[in-house]
C-alpha positions in Angstrom: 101.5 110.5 104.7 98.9 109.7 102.1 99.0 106.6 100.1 99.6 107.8 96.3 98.6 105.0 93.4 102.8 105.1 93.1 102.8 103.3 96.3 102.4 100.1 95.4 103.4 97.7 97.9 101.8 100.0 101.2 98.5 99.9 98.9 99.2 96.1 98.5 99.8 95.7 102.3 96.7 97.9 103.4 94.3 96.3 101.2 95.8 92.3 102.3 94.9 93.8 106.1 92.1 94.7 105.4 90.7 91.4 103.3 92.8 88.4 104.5 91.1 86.0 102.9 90.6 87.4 99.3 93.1 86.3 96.5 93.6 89.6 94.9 93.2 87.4 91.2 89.6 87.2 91.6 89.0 90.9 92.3 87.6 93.0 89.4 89.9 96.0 88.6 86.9 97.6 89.0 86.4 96.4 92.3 90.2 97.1 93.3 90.0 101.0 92.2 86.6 101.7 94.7 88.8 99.5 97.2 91.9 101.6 97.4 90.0 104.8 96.7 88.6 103.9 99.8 91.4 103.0 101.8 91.7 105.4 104.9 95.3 106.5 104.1 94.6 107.1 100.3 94.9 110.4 99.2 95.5 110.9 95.4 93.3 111.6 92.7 90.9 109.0 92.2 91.1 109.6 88.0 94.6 109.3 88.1 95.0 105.5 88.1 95.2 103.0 84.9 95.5 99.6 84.3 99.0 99.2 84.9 98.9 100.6 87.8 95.8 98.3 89.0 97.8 95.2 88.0 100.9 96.0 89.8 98.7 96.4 93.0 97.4 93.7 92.0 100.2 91.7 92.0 101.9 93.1 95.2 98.8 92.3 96.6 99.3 88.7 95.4 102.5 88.8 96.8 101.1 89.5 100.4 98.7 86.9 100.3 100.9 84.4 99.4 103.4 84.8 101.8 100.7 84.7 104.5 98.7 81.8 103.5 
C-alpha cells in the first residue's frame, strides 16, 4: 500500500527510521516535503500537500522521536 500525505503517523514512523537522530523541529518544511516525497512507500501526488499537513507530520514525527530518545 502507498503512503498517502493522509497517513500521518506511517509517514511520521518511516521518516523517524530513516533519520534517528534528527528532531523533526529543526527540519525545513521544505526539507520535510522532498523527504517524504521521497520516501520508498510514498505514493500520492507530490502537489497535493500544504502546511497543515507538513506540521502534523511534523509533529507525529516529534512524537516518534521522543518516545525513542
Amino acid at each position: 500500500m502507498k503512503l498517502k500525505w493522509t497517513d500521518t503517523e506511517d509517514i511520521a514512523i518511516a521518516l523517524y527510521e530513516q533519520n534517528p537522530d534528527t528532531d523533526p523541529l529543526k527540519v525545513r518544511f521544505t526539507d520535510l516535503h522532498r523527504w517524504v516525497t521521497e520516501l520508498p512507500d510514498f505514493g500520492d501526488d507530490v502537489k497535493a500537500s500544504n502546511e497543515g499537513k507538513l506540521e502534523a507530520i511534523q509533529m507525529a514525527w516529534l512524537e516518534e522521536y521522543k518516545a525513542n530518545q
